[in-house]
C-alpha positions as CSV (number, residue, x, y, z in Angstrom):
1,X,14.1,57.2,-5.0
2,X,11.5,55.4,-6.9
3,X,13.1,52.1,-7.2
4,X,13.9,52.1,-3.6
5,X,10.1,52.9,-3.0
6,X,9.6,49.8,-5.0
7,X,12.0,47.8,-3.2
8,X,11.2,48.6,0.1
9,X,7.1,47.7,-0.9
10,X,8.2,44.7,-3.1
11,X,10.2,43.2,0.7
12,X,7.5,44.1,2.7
13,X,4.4,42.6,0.7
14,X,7.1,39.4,0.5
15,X,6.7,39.2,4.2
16,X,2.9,40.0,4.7
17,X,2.3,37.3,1.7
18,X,4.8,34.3,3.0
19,X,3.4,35.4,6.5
20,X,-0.5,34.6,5.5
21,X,1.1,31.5,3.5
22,X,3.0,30.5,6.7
23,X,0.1,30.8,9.2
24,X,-3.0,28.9,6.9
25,X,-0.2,26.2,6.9
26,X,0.9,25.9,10.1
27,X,-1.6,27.9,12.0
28,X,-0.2,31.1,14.4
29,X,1.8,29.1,16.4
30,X,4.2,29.4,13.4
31,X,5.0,33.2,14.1
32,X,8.4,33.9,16.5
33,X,8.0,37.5,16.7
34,X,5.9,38.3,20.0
35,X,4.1,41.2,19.1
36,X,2.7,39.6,16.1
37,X,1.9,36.9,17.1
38,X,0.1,38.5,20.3
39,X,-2.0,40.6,18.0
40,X,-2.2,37.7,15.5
41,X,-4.0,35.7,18.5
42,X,-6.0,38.8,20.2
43,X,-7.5,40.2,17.0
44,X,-7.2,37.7,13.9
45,X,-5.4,37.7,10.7
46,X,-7.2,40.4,9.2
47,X,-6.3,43.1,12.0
48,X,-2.7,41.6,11.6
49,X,-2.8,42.1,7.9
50,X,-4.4,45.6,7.9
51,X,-1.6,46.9,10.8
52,X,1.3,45.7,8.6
53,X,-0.2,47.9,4.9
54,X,-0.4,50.6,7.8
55,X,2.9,50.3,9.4
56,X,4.6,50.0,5.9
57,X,2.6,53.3,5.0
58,X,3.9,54.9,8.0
59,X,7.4,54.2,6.9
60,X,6.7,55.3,3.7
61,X,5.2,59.1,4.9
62,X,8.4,59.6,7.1
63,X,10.9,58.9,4.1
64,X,9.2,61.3,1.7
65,X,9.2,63.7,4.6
66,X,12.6,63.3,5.5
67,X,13.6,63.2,1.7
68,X,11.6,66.7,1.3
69,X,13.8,68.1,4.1
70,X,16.7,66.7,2.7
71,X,15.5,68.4,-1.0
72,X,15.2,71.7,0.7
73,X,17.6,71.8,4.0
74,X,20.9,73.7,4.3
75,X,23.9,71.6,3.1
76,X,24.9,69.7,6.8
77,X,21.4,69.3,7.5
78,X,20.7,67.9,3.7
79,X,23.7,65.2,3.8
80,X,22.1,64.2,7.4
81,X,19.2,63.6,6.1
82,X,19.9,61.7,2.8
83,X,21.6,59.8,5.3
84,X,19.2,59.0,7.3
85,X,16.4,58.2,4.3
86,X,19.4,56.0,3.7
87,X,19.3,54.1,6.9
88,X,15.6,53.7,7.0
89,X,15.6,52.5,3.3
90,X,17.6,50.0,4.1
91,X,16.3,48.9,7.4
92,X,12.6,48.6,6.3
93,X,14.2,46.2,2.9
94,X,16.5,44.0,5.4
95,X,13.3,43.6,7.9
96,X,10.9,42.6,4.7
97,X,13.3,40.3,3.5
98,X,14.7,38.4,6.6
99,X,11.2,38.2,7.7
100,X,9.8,37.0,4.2
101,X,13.1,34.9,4.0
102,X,11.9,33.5,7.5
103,X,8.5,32.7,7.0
104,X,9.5,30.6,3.9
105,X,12.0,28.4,5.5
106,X,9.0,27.6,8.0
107,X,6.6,27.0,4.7
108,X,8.9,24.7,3.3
């Protein structure tokens, strides 16, 4: 569980940092994704950079609750659950990485 904490950190900071890299090169018309880039334009990096440590926190709270449940749950409701850590594990890593992966291509 602690090396997919790591992981899932390691992608995401790889995002926020080519993402910062990205837009003092090429300014925020750089950003694709039109949420970001709204808030990126409405509030300033800063806001931007403060929302993503939040969001990744967020995601971090719900797997250790969902991996407590799965600790203590009945055995169905367990395997659903690991399952489910599972998922979100590997959705927040993919999302870090294609974005970081993203946001270098445009760098380079």
């Amino acid at each position: 569980m602690a090396l997919a904490m790591l992981t899932l950190t390691i992608a995401q900071l790889f995002d926020l940092g080519t993402f910062v890299r990205m837009v003092g090169r090429h300014g925020p018309a750089a950003e694709t994704n039109p949420i970001v880039h709204g808030l990126l334009n409405d509030f300033g990096l800063p806001f931007v950079v403060v929302a993503k440590i939040v969001v990744l926190s967020l995601v971090v709270a719900v797997i250790g609750v969902l991996a407590g449940r799965a600790a203590l749950g009945h055995p169905p409701m367990a395997i659903a659950h690991r399952r489910l850590v599972g998922a979100v594990f590997a959705v927040a890593i993919a999302a870090g990485l294609i974005g970081g992966l993203s946001n270098a291509r445009v760098i380079l």
